[in-house]
VMD Tcl script that draws the C-alpha trace (Angstrom):
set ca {
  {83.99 144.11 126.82}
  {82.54 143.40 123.33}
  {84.94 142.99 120.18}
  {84.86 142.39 116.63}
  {83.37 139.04 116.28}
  {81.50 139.27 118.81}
  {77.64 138.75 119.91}
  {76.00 142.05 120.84}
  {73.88 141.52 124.15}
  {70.28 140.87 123.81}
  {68.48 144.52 123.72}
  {65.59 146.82 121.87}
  {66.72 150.79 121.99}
  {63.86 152.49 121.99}
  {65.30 156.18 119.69}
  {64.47 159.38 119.97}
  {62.50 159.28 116.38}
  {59.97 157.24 118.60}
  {60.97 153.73 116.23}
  {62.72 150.94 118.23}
  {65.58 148.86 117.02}
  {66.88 145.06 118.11}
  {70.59 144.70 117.90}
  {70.09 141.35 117.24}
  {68.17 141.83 114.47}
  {69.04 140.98 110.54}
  {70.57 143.75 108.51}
  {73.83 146.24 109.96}
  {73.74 149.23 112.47}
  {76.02 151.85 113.31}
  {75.95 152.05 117.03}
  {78.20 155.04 118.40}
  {78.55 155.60 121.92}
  {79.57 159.45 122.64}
  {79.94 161.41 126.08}
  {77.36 164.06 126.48}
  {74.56 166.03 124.31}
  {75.56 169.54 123.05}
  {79.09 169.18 123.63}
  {81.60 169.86 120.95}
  {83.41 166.89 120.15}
  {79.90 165.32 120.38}
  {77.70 167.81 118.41}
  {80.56 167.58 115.66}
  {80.44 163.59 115.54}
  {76.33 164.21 115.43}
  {76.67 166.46 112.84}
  {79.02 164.69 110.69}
  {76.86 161.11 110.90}
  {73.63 163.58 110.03}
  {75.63 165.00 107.02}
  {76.25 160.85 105.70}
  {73.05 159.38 106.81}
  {71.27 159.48 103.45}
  {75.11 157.58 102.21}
  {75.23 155.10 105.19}
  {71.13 154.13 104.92}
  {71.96 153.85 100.67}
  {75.45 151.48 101.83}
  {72.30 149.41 103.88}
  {72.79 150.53 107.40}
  {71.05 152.32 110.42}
  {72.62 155.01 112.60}
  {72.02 155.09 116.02}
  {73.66 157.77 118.31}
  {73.93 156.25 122.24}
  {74.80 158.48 125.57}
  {73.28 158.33 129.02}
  {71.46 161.50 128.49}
  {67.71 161.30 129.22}
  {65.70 161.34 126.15}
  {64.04 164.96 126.77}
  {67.63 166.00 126.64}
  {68.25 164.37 123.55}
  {64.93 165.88 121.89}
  {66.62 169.16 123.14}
  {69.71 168.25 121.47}
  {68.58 167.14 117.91}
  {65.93 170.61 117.82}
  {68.79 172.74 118.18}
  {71.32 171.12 115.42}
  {68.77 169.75 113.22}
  {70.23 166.27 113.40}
  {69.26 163.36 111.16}
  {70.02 160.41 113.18}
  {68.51 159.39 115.95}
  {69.63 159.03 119.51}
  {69.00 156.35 122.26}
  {69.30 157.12 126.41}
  {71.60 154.43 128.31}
  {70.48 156.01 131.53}
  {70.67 153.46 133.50}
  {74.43 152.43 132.05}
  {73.31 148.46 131.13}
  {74.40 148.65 127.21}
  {77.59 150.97 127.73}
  {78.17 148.42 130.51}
  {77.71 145.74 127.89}
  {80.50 146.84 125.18}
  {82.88 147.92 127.83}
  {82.27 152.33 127.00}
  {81.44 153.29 130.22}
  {85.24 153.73 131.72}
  {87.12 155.39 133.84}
  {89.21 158.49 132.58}
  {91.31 160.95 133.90}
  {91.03 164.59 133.30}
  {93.69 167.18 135.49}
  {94.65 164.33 137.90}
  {91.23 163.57 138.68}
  {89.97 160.11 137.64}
  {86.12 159.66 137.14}
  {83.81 157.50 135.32}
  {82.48 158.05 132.17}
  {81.58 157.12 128.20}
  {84.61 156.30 125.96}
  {83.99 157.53 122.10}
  {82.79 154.37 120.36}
  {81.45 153.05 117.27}
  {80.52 149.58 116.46}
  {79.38 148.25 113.34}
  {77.23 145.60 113.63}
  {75.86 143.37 111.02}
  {73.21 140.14 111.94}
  {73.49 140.22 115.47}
  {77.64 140.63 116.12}
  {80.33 143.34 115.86}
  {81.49 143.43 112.63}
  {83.62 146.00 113.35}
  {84.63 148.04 116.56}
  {86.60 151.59 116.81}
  {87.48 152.34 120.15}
  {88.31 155.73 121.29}
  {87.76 157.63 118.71}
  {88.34 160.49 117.41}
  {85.74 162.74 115.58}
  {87.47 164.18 112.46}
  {86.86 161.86 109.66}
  {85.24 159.16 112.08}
  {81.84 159.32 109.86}
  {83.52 158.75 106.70}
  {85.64 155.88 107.99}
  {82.42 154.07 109.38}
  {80.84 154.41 106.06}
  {83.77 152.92 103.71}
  {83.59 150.11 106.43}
  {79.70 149.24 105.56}
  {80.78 149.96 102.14}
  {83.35 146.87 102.23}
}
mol new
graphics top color blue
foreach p $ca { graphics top sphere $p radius 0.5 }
foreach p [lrange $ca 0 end-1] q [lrange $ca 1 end] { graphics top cylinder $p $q radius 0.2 }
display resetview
């Protein structure tokens, strides 16, 4: 599991804006790991980083959204809410496996795997700062007084 300090893993995203980002690259990223396209916790947390994306890119810092929808899904997704960040597919689970989001959780006494909530800030190549199990109200605002700092 990847923490605050830490490296982040070796990896170009290739986003749904058809661009391509290294996380080991110079400068800072938001990197936000959510559950599942058009979902309400998750269109809300969309929404909200869309609404602060001109703030966050002016603080010096990219948003990327990350879930292990496929990317026609995610095209789907952005259409129909009109979002302004762009998305990545972890299909095949390798970077959620990498920062420790892909977990298992219990929902009416049956356990199953899937993606935690998570943000990570990263600046130069390593977590600058990690929230972990989020929760969407006010989430975007606290990520961008964090860059901010």
């Amino acid at each position: 599991m990847i923490d605050e300090g830490d490296a982040v893993p070796a990896a170009t995203l290739r986003l749904s804006d058809g661009s391509t980002i290294d996380l080991e690259a110079p400068g800072a990223t938001v990197l936000y790991f959510y559950p599942k396209d058009d979902t309400s916790g998750c269109t809300r947390e969309a929404q909200d980083f869309t609404e602060l994306a001109g703030d966050i890119a002016t603080a010096g810092a990219r948003v990327v959204g990350v879930s292990r929808d496929e990317m026609k899904k995610h095209d789907k997704f952005i259409a129909k809410y009109d979002l302004k960040v762009p998305l990545a597919s972890d299909a095949d689970g390798a970077l959620s496996e990498a920062f420790g989001t892909w977990v298992e959780k219990s929902m009416y006494g049956r356990k199953y795997m899937g993606m935690e909530r998570a943000t990570f800030l990263i600046r130069n190549g390593k977590v600058a700062k990690a929230w972990r199990k989020v929760k969407v109200p006010g989430h975007a605002a606290e990520v961008l007084k964090a860059i901010r700092l």
